[in-house]
N, C-alpha and C positions, 0 to 999 in steps of 0.2 A: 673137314672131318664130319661137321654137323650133314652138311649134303648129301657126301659120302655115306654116312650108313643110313641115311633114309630114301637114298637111292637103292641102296643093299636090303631095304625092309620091303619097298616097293616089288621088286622081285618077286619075294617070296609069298607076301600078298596073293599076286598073280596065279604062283600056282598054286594057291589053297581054292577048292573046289567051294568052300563054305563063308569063303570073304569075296563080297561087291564091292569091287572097286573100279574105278572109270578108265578103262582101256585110253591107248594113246587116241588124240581126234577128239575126247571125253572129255566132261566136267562133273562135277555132282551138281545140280542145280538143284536149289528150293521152287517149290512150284505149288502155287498156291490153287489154282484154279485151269477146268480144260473145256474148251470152248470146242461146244459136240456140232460139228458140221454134217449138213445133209450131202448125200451125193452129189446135186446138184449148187452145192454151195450156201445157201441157208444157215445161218446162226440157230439152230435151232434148240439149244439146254446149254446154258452153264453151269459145269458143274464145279462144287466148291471141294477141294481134295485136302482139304486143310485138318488138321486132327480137330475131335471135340473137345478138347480140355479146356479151361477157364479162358486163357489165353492159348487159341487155335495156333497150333503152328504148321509151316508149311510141311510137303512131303518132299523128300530128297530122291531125286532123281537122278538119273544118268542120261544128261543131255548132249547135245552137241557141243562143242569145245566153247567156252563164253570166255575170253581172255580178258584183261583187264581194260577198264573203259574209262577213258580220262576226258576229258571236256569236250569232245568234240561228237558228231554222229557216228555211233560205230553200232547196225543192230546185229543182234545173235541168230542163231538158225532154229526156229521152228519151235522156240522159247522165249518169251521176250514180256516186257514187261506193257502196261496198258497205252501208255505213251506213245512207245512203239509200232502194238500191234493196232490198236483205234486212232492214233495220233490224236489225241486227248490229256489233255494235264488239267492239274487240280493246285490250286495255288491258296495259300492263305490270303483274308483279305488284304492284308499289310503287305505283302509280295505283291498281288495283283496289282493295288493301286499306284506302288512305288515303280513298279516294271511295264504299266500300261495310262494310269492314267497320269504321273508322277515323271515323266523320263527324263534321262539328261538331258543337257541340249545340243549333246553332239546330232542328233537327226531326230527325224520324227515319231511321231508314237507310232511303234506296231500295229500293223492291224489285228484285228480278234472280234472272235465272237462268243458271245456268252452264252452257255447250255444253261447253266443250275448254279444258283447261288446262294449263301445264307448267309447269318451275320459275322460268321465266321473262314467261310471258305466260298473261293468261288471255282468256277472247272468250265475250260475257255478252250474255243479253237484258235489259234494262233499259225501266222508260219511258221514259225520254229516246230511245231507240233506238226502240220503236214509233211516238213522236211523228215519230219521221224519216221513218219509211216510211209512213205516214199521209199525211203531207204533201206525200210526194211519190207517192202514188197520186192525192190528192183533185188535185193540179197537172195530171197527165197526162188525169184524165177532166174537169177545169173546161176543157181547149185542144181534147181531141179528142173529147168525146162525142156530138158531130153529126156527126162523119165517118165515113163505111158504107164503110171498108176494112178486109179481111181481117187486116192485119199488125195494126191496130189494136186490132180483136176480140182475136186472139189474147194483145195487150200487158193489155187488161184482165181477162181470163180470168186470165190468170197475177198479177196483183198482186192482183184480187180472191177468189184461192185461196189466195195464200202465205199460210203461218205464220212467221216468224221461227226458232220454236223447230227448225223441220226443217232449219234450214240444214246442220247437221254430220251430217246423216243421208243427205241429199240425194247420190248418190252421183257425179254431173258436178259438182257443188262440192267437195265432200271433193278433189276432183285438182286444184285450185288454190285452194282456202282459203287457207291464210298468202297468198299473192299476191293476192288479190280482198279479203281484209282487210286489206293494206297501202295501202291509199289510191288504188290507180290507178281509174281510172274504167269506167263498163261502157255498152256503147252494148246497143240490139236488133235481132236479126236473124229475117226469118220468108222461108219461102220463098227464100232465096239474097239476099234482099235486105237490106240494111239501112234500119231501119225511119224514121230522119232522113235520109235521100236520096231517098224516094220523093216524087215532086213533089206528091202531094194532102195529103201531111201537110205538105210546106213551104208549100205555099198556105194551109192552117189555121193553120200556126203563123206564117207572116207576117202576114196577117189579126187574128190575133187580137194578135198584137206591137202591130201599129199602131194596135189600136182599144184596147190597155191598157197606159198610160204611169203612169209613178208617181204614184201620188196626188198627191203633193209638191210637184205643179208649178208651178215659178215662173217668170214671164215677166219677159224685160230683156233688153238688147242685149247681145249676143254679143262680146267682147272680141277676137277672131280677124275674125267676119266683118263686123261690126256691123250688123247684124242683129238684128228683133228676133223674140224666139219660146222656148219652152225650156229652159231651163237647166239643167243634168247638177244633182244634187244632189252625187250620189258619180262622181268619174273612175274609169275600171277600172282592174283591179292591170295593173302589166308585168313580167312573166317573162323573166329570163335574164340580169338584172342580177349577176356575181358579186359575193359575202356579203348580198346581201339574202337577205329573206326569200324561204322555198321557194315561198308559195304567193304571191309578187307582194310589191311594194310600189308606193305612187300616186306620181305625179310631182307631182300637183298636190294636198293637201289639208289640213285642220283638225280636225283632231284634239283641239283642247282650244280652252277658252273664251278663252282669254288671246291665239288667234289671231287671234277674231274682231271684226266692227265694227261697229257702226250694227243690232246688234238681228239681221245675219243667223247663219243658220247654214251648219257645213259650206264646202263649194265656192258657196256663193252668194255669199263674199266673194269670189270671182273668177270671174267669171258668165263660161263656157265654155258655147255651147250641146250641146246631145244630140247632135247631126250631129257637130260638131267634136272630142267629145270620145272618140265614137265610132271618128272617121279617124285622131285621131292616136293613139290607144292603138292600134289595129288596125295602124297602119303599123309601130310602134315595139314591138309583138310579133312582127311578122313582120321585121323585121331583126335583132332579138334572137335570134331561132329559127334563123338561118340563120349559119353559120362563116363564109362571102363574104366577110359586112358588115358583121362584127363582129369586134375584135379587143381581147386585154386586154392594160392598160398598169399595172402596178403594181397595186392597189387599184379602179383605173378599167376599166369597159366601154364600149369605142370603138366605137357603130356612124358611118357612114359611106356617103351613097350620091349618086347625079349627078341631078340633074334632068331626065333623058331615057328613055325606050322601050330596053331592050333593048340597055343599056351592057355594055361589057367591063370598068368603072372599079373593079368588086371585085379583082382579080385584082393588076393594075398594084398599087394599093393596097396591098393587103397585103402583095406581094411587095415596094413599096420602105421598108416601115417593119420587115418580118420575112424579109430576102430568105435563102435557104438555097443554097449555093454550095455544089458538089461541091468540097471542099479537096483531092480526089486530084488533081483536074484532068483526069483520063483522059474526061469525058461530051463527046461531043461531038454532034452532029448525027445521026451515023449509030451510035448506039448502040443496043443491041437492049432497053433497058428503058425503055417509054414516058416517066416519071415522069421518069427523067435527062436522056432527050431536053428533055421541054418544062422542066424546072429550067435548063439550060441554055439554051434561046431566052429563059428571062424577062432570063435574066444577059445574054445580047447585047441585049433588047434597055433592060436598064435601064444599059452600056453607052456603046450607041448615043444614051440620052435624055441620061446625064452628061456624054458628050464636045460632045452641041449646048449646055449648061448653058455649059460651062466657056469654051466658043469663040463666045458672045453670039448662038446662033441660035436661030430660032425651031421652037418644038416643032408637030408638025402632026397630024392625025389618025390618019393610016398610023402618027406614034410610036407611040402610046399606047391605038389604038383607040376612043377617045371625041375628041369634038370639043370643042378646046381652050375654049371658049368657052363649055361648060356649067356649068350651076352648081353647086357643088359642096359638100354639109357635113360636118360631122363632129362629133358631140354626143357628150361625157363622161359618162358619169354614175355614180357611185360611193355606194354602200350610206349612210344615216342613217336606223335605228330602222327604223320604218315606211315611211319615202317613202325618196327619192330626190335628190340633189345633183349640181347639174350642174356638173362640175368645171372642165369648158372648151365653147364651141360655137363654132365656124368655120366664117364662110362665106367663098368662092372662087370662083373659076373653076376649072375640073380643069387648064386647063395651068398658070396660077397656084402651084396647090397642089403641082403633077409639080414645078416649078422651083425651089420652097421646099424638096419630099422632097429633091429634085437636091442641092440647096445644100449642106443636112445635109452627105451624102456625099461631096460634095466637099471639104467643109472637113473631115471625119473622115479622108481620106486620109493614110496615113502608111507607109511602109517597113514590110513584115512578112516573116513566116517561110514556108516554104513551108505551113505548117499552119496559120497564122493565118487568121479570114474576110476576105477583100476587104471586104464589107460587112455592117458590124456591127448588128445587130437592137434595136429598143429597149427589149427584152424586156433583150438580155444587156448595154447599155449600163447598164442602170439595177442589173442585177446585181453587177456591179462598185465599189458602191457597199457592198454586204453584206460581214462580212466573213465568208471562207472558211471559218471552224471553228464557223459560228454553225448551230446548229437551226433558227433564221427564217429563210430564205431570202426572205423579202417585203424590197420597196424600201419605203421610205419612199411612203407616198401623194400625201407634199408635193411631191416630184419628180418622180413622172411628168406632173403636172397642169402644169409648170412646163417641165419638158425640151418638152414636148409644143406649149406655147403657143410657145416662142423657136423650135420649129425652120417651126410654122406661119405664123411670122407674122414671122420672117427676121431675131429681135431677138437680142442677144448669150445667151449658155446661163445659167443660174445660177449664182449662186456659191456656193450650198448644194450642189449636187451636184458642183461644181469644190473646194471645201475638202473633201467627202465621200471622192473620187476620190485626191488628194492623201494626206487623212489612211490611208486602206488601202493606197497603196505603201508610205507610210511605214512602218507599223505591219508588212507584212509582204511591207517590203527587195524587193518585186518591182515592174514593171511590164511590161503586156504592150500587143501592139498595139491593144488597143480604150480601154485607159488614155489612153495617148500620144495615140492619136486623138484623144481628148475632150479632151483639153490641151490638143492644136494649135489645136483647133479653136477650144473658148475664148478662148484668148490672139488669136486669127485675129480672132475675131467683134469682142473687145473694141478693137483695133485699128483694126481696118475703121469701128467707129464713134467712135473719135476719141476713146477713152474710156482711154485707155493711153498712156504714152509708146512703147511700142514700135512697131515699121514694121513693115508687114506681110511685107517681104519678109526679115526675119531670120527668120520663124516657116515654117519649110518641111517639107514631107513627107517627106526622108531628110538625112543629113551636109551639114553646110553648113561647110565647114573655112576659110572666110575671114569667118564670121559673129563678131562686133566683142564681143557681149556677153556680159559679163563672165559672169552665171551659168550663161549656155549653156554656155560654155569650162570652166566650174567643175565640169560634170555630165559633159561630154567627161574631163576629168580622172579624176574620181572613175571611169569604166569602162576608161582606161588603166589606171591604179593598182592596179584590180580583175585587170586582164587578168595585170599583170606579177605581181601573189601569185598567182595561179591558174598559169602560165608554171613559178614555181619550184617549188612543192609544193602539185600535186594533191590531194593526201590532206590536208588541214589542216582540221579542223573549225569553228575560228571563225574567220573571214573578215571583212576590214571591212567588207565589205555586211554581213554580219550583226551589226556591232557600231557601225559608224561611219553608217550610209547617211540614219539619219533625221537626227542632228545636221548630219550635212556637207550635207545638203537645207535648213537653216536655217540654223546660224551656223558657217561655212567659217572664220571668222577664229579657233574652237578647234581644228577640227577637221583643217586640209589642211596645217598647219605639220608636227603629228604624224606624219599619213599619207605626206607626203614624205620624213621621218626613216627611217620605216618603209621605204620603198620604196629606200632607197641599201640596206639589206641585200639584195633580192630581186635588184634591179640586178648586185650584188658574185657573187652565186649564178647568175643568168641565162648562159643560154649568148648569148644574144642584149641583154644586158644595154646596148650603146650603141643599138640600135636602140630598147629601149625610154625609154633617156635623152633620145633625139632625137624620141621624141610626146612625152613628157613638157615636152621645152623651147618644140616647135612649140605644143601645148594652151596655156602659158602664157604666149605673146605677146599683148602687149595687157593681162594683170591686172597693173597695177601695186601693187594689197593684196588680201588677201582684207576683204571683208565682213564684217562683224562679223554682221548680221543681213542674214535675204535676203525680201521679202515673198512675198506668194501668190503673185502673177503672176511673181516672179524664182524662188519655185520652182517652176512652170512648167514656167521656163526651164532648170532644173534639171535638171528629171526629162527633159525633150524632147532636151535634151543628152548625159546617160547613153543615154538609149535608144538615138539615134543612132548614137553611139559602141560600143555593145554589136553594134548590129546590124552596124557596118562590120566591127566587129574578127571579126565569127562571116563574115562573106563573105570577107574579107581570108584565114582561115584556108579556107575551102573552095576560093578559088584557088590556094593555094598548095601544098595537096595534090592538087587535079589537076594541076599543070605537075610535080609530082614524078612520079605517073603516069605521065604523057604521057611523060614524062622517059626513066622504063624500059621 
């Protein structure tokens, strides 16, 4: 199914006039640097194609087809990295000495020569390293030795002159050695042109693609199209999975005997053809490559895209799982910095899409710029060794999935500061979870894969990440609005599906001062009591939030007899001492005991309670010093 519509995405791709994407024969290759040949063949400029940003990255290209390279000599066509194309490696010195001066003693030490060395790296000719450039001269004249073009001449002139050893002598290499020895890749240029753009060498090298398929070839029906013809041996790598591996890892493959069945090998045990395995690695690089349509969740890389021509549904997307809200509030419309401007219209108009959620209307084109009725996915997939694990896959419709994001944030809704986000991101949802003083700042991988399924698919949240959540106010006596949020929200979801005794309408987004239960009233309490020691001495360093907050969140029937005892002295000291008697008596209408023990969900109700409470009493004080104001 996965293959399948990103075979169906590849398609359309294709005929959008306004999307590059690598035709069959193609790759998208990074490419770091292009080695400008004279007519005559001469090295004569390298040049560096690399962005300027702090850390330079490469430019993406549309090269000849680079399939996946596993241990053995395999070079690429007219792209290739410095190993390759100089037969030159660069070794650290602990590699060099363990590999040349160190060897086993199955046979003798290689031979090698040394170009440049420091105390840290050395850069050697070796036979391994001729074998490379060998192979990838004899590649370039076995594709184009019948082609009578100038750039081409020139490309053999220059591999059938080079020496290896002259590389560090070479005075247009010496000005980017360490960077041409780092791994990036080197294209050809002759004449201003680039030598894989010129249409008589894609003709030769598509020709020649089509008439040399892997030897390997096994025929059977295609698992995607059913179809028969082909069968990929090896899927290509996909890049840009974070913690995979740098150079790619496969979504689909067999790696060990213990995978395999019935005699085959490899990917023949899941017979993908050549076409298909070609589209969807291709589709699923180029959403990879692109920030749009791809967002990360924990451990997890979220691409994301609509089954249509020329969507706006990145954008919405991103913005309602990672929305960035001006918390000064001062952006509006008419702002002179574009970037706040349109920060701003996404906020009205993700808004505008919450308020039709919450009031049972229907979302429409103009919402969201895509037409609610396209199809919509979103595939997880998260680093294992060599491949690839798909943590989640979801399909939709885009208005579908807009009404699910909706939901989320709806039910996240709660009372906040002027400083708090409106709406919270699942980046920093899942944050919350960590705790504050810790060096890892990673979530748990278990939870995003989990947070991510209940908000797509409209089911109550976890309760790994709701006991997660819980246990870090506990532990450090705070909660803030994105906390509370995911409480409410929780307790909300759990409710809604019948799975709680609570109603939904005791669980609300700010003070509910006629709401009935008992642990809500208990958490209301606990930020009086907090209010009135803060009231009398300022200055006191241990405080029962800081000494009381986790027990009194679980078993009140040790904890609030004490804190009451305590609180007749603050009272005796208050200058406002019956006014704090009289929350005190209001909070406790209706607990006729405390609880001995309070569960997850009643601590919840707890924490939802405190907060509440905290928040009223922090607005109650900002009214009261402006009517004194106003006053004078």
């Amino acid at each position: 199914m996965i293959i399948q519509s990103l075979c169906r995405y590849y398609d359309i791709l294709e005929e959008d006039e306004d999307v590059t994407i690598s035709r069959p024969g193609y790759s998208s290759g990074k490419v770091s640097f292009a080695l400008v040949l004279s007519p005559e063949g001469e090295l004569s400029y390298v040049v560096d194609l690399r962005s300027d940003d702090k850390k330079p990255r490469p430019r993406v290209m549309d090269v000849p087809l680079q399939p996946t390279r596993a241990a053995g000599i395999a070079p690429y066509v007219l792209c290739d990295n410095a190993k390759y194309v100089f037969g030159v490696e660069k070794f650290k010195r602990s590699e060099f000495e363990k590999k040349f001066l160190n060897p086993s003693s199955e046979g003798p030490s290689p031979e090698y020569r040394v170009l440049a060395e420091s105390d840290k790296e050395v850069v050697v000719v070796h036979q391994r390293s001729r074998d490379y450039f060998e192979a990838f001269k004899a590649r370039q004249h076995e594709i184009f030795d019948s082609l009578d073009d100038p750039g081409i001449r020139a490309l053999f002139a220059f591999l059938d002159s080079w020496n290896p050893e002259a590389f560090t002598r070479h005075p247009k290499i010496v000005e980017h050695m360490d960077d041409l020895l780092s791994g990036g890749s080197c294209i050809f240029e002759c004449d201003g042109v680039f030598l894989h753009t010129k249409p008589s060498v894609r003709k030769a090298w598509e020709q020649y693609h089509s008439n040399n398929r892997d030897g390997d070839t096994f025929t059977a029906q295609c698992l995607v199209t059913g179809e028969l013809g082909a069968i990929a041996r090896i899927h290509q790598h996909l890049k840009g999975v974070a913690g995979a591996q740098m150079s790619g890892a496969s979504l689909v493959g067999f790696n060990d005997d213990s995978f395999c069945s019935y005699g085959k090998k490899q990917s023949f045990n899941a017979p993908v053809g050549e076409s298909s395995v070609f589209k969807y690695t291709t589709t699923l690089n180029y959403l990879l490559a692109r920030r749009d349509y791809r967002m990360r969740i924990a451990d997890t890389t979220v691409v994301f895209w609509a089954e249509m021509n020329g969507t706006a549904c990145e954008e919405t997307v991103n913005f309602f799982f990672d929305p960035h809200e001006d918390t000064e509030g001062n952006a509006d419309e008419d702002s002179s910095d574009p970037a706040r401007v349109q920060n701003w219209r996404k906020i009205e108009l993700m808004r505008d899409v919450l308020d039709k959620v919450r009031t049972g209307r229907k979302i429409h084109s103009e919402d969201v710029g895509v037409d609610p009725e396209t199809n919509f996915y979103m595939l997880g997939l998260s680093p294992n060794n060599a491949r690839l694990a798909v943590r989640f896959w979801h399909v939709d419709t885009f208005g579908s999935f807009i009404v699910r994001a909706a939901r989320h944030h709806l039910d996240m809704e709660i009372v906040r500061g002027d400083y708090d986000p409106q709406y919270a991101s699942v980046y920093r949802l899942l944050k919350e979870t960590v705790p504050q003083s810790s060096d890892n700042t990673a979530a748990s991988p278990l939870l995003g894969g989990l947070l991510m399924r209940s908000i797509l698919n409209g089911t109550p949240y976890p309760v790994q990440m709701y006991s997660a959540i819980l246990s870090r106010a506990k532990v450090e006596r705070s909660i803030n609005s994105v906390r509370a949020g995911f409480i409410k929200a929780y307790l909300l979801r759990l409710a809604r599906a019948g799975l709680t005794n609570l109603q939904e309408d005791v669980i609300t987004v700010s003070l509910n001062e006629e709401n009935p239960n008992v642990p809500y009233r208990l958490g209301r309490l606990f930020a009086v009591l907090e209010r009135a020691q803060a009231d009398t001495n300022r200055e006191m360093k241990s405080t029962i939030n800081s000494k009381y907050f986790s027990s009194a969140s679980t078993t009140p029937a040790v904890v609030f007899p004490v804190l009451l005892k305590l609180a007749q002295h603050h009272i005796a000291k208050s200058d406002w001492g019956f006014k704090i008697a009289q929350d005190i008596e209001e909070t406790l209408m209706g607990v006729d005991e405390f609880p001995a023990y309070l569960s997850l969900e009643e601590q919840g109700m707890f924490m939802l309670g405190y907060y509440h409470q905290r928040k009223a009493n922090f607005t109650k004080k900002e009214k009261v010093a402006g009517e004194v104001s106003n006053h004078e």
